[in-house]
C-alpha positions as a Markdown table, in Angstrom:
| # | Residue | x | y | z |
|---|---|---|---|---|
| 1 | Unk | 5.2 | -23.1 | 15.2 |
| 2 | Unk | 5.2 | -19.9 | 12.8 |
| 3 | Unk | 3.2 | -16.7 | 14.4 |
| 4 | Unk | 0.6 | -15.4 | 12.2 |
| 5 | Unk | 1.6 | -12.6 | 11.0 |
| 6 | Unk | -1.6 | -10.1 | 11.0 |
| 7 | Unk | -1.3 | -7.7 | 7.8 |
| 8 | Unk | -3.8 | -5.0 | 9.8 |
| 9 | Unk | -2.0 | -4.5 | 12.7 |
| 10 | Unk | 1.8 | -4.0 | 10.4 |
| 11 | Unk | -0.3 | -1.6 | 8.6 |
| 12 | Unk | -1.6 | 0.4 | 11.4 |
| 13 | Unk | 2.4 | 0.1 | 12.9 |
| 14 | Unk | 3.0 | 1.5 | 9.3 |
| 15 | Unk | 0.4 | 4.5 | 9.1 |
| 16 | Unk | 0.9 | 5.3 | 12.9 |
| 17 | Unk | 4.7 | 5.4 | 12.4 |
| 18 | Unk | 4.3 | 7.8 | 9.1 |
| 19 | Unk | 1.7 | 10.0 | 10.8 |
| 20 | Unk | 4.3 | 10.5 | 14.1 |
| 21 | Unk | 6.7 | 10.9 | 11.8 |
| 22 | Unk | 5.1 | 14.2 | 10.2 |
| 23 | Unk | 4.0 | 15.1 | 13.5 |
| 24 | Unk | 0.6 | 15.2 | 12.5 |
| 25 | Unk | -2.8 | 14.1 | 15.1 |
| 26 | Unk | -5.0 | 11.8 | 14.1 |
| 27 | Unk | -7.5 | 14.4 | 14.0 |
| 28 | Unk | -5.5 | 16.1 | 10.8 |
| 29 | Unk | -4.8 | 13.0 | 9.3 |
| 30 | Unk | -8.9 | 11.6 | 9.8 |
| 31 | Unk | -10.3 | 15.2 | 8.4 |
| 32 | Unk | -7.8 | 14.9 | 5.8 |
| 33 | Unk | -9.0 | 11.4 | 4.6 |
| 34 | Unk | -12.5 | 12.3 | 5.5 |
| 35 | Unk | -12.7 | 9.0 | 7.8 |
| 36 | Unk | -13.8 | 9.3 | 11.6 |
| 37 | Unk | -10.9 | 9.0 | 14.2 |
| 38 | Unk | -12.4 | 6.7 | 16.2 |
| 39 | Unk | -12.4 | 4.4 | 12.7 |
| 40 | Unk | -9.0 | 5.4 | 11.6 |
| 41 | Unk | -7.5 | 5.0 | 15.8 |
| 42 | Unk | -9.0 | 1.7 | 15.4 |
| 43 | Unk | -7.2 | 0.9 | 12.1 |
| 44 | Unk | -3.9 | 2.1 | 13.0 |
| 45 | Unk | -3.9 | -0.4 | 16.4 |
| 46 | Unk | -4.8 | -3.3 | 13.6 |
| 47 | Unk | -8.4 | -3.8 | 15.2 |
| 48 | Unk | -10.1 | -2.8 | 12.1 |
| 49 | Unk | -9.1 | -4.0 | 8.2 |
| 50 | Unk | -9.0 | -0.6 | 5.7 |
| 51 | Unk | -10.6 | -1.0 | 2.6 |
| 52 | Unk | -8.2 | 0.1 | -0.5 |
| 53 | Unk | -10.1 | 2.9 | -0.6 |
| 54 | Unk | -10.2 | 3.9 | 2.6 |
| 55 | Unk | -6.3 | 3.2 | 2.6 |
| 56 | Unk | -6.2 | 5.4 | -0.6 |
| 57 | Unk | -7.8 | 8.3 | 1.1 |
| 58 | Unk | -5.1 | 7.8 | 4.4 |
| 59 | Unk | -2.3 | 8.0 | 1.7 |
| 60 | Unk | -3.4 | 10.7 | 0.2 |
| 61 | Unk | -3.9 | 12.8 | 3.5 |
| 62 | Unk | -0.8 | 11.8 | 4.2 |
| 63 | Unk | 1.1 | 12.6 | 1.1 |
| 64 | Unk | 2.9 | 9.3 | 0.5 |
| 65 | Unk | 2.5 | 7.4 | -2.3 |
| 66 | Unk | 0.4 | 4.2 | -1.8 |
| 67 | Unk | 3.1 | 1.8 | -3.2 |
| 68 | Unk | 5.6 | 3.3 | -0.5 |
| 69 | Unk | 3.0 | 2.3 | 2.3 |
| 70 | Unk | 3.0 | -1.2 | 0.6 |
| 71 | Unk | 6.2 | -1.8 | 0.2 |
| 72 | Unk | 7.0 | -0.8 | 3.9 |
| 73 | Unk | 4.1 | -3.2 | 4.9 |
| 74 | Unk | 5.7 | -6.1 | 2.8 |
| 75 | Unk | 8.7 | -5.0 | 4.6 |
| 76 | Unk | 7.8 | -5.3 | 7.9 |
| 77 | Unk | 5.4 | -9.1 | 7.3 |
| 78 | Unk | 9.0 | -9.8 | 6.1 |
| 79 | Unk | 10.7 | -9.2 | 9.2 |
| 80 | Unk | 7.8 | -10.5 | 11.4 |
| 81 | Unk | 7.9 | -13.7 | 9.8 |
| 82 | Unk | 12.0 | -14.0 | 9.7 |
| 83 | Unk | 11.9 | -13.6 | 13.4 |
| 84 | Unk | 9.1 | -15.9 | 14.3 |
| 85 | Unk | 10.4 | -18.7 | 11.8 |
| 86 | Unk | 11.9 | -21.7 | 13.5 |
| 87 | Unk | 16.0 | -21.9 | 14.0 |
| 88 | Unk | 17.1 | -25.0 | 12.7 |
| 89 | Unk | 20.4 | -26.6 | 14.5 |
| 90 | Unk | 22.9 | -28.3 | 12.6 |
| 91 | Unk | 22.3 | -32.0 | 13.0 |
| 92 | Unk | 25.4 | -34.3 | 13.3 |
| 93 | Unk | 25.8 | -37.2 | 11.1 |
| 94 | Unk | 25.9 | -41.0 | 12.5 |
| 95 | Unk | 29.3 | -40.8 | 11.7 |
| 96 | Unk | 30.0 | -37.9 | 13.9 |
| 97 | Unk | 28.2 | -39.1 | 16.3 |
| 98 | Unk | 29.5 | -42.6 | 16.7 |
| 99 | Unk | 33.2 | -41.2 | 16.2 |
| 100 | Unk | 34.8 | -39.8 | 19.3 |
| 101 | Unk | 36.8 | -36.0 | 19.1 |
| 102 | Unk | 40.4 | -36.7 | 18.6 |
């Protein structure tokens, strides 16, 4: 069974990791966007869903380019749901089966 892959919480992995990566606070980044930081702490765990235009505002506070955030987000659902997909085994054929190894 596939895990769900929750598209809040890769985008709060993807602002956090951006805002750490300019070593910036939350509280810069929430005056910036004009959003409280309790509401934005919230979205960057994935416990709350942004709005675009809250997500705009983030962006924009944190001088990348909205499509950049997006693609990264794609990204990431990418690789979340590459590892949690099943492995599928090889399956031998009767043939093979029935036929002993020389």
């Amino acid at each position: 069974m596939r895990t769900v892959v929750l598209l809040r919480e890769e985008l709060g992995d993807v602002l956090r990791d951006a805002r750490a990566s300019q070593g910036r606070t939350l509280r810069d980044v929430s005056a910036g966007a004009s959003v409280s930081l309790g509401y934005l702490s919230e979205i960057e765990r994935g416990e709350k869903e942004a709005s675009s235009e809250l997500l705009a505002s983030v962006c924009a506070a944190l001088d990348l380019p909205l499509s950049s955030v997006l693609t990264e987000l794609a990204d990431r659902a990418r690789r979340a749901e590459e590892a949690s997909a099943p492995v599928t085994l090889p399956v031998a054929s009767a043939r093979e089966v029935a036929a002993p190894a020389a």
